[in-house]
C-alpha positions in Angstrom: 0.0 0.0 0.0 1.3 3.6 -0.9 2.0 5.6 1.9 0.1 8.9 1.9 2.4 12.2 1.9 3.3 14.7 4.8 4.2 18.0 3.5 7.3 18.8 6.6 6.4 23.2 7.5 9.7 23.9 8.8 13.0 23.5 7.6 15.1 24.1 10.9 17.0 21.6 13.0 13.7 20.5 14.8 12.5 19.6 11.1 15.3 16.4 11.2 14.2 15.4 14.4 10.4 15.3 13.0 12.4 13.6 10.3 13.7 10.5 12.2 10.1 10.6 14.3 8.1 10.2 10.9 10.3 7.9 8.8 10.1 5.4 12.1 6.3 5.9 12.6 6.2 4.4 9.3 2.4 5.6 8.2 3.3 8.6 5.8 6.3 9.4 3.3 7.6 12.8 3.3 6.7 14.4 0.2 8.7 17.7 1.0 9.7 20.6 3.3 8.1 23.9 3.2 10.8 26.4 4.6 12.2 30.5 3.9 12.7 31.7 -0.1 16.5 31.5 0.7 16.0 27.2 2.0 14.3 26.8 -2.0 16.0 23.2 -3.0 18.4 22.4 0.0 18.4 19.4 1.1 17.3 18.1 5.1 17.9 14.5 5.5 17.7 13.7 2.1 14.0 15.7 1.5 14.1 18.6 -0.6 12.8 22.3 0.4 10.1 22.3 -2.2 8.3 25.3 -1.7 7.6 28.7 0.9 4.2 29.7 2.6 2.9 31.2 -1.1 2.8 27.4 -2.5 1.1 26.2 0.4 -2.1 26.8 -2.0 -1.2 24.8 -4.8 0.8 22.0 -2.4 -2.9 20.8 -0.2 -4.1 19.9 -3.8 -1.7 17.1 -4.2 -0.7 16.1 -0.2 -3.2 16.9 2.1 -1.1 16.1 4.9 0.8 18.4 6.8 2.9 19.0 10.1 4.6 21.7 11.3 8.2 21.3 11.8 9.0 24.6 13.2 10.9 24.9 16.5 9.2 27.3 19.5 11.4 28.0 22.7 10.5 32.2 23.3 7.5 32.4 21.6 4.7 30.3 20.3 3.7 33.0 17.5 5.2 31.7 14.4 4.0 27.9 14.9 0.6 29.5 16.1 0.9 31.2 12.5 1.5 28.5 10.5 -0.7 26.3 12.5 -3.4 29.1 11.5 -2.2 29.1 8.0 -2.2 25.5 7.2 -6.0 25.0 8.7 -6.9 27.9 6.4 -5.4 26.1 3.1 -7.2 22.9 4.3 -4.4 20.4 5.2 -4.9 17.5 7.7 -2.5 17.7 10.5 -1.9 13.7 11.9 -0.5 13.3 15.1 3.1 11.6 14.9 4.0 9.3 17.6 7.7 7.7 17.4 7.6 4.0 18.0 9.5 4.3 20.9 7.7 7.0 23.0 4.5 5.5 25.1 1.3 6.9 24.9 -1.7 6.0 26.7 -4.6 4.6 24.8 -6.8 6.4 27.8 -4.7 9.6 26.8 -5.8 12.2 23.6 -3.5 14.0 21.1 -4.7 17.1 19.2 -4.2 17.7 15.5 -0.2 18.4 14.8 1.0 16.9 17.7 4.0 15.1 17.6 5.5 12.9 20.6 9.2 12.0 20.2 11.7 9.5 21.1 11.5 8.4 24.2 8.5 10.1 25.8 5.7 8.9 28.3 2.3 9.8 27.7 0.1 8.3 30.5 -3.3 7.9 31.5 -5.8 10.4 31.1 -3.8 13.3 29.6 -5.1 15.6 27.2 -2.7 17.4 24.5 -4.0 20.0 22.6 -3.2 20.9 18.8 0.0 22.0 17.9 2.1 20.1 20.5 5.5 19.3 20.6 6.5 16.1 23.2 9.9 16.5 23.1 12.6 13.3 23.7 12.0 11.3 26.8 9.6 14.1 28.3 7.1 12.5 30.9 3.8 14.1 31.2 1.7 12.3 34.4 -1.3 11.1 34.7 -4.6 13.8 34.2 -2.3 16.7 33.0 -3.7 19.0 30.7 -1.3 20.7 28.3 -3.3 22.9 25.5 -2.9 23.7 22.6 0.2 25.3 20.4 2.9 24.3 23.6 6.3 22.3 23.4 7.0 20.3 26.4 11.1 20.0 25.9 13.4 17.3 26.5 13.4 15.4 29.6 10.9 17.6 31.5 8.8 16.1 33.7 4.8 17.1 34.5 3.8 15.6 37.2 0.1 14.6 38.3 -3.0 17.0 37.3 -0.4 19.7 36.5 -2.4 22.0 33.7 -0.5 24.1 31.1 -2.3 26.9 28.7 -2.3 27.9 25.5 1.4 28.7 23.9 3.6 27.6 26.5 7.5 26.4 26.5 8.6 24.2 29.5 12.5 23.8 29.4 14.6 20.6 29.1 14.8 18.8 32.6 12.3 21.1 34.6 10.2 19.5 37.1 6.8 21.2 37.4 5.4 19.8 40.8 1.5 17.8 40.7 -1.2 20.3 40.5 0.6 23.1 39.3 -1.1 25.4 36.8 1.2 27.2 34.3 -1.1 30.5 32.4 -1.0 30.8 29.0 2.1 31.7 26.5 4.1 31.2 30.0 8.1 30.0 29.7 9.7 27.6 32.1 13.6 27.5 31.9 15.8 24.8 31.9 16.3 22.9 34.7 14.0 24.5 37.1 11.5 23.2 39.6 8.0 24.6 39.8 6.4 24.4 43.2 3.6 27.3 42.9 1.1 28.0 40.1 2.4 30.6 37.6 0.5 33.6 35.6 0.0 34.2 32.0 2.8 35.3 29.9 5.7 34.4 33.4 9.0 34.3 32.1 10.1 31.9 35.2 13.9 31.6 36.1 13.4 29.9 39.7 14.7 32.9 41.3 11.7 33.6 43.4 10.7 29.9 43.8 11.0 28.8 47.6 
């Protein structure tokens, strides 16, 4: 059977780790990358930059499948954009979930999501649109995480924490059961969080106790 093609919208370094992630989930064949007027024809992994936001158009009407490849760390605004643009044009947005990462079949993925190597899903977590998993990240049991966020590598939510919209939790931060994190917040690296945070905190632990 002919695997159905996954325009890649992003043609950064988290692009070739989307790579690896969607040539071992083994459902769809990378048709292309979508990436900057000066990316035009380079080559990621072996997969050619085939076209920029303008062909997006033309692209749905022969691969209707798309995921955003686009790293987020400061802000969520340009996956949120593409995210936006990519509905608009009409493209399907799978969730990706590499082989080796565990995900609940009592947990839910949103459209876009994509878990990586090594992560733990459990039960009754809810993931939102948009969503990066990152490598060997552990999100606990009834944590909510919505949509457009990246969870980054190694970082551990614990039990009924809740994330909003937008947000970036750093590689090996612990955020403590419980715990809600507002909207388009940004955990650093390596940080515990023991109290709930606001929308738009830019948390470096300094204050934590």
């Amino acid at each position: 059977m002919t695997q159905p093609g996954l325009i890649l919208i992003g043609a950064g370094g988290h692009a070739h780790a989307c790579i690896d992630v969607i040539e071992q989930h083994g459902i769809y064949q990378i048709a292309g990358l979508v990436g900057l007027p000066s990316e035009l024809h380079a080559k990621h992994l072996g997969y050619e930059v085939i076209g920029t936001d303008s062909d997006l158009p033309q692209l749905v009407k022969t691969c209707p499948f798309a995921l955003i490849t686009l790293g987020q760390i400061q802000t969520p605004e340009h996956r949120l954009r593409l995210y936006q643009l990519t509905c608009q044009f009409g493209f399907e947005m799978p969730a990706i979930i590499s082989p080796s990462a565990f995900v609940s079949r009592h947990a839910a993925l949103g459209a876009g999501t994509v878990v990586m190597h090594g992560a733990v899903v459990n039960a009754g977590v809810s993931i939102g649109n948009n969503c990066i998993i990152n490598s060997q990240a552990l999100i606990e049991h009834d944590v909510t995480v919505a949509d457009h966020c990246h969870i980054s590598t190694g970082a551990i939510l614990n039990g009924n924490v809740d994330v909003g919209s937008g947000c970036f939790v750093g590689s090996g931060s612990v955020i403590k059961e419980g715990i809600h994190i507002g909207a388009r917040s940004v955990v650093g690296m390596s940080l515990a969080v023991r109290h709930d945070l606001p929308e738009q905190c830019r948390y470096t632990g300094q204050k934590d106790s």
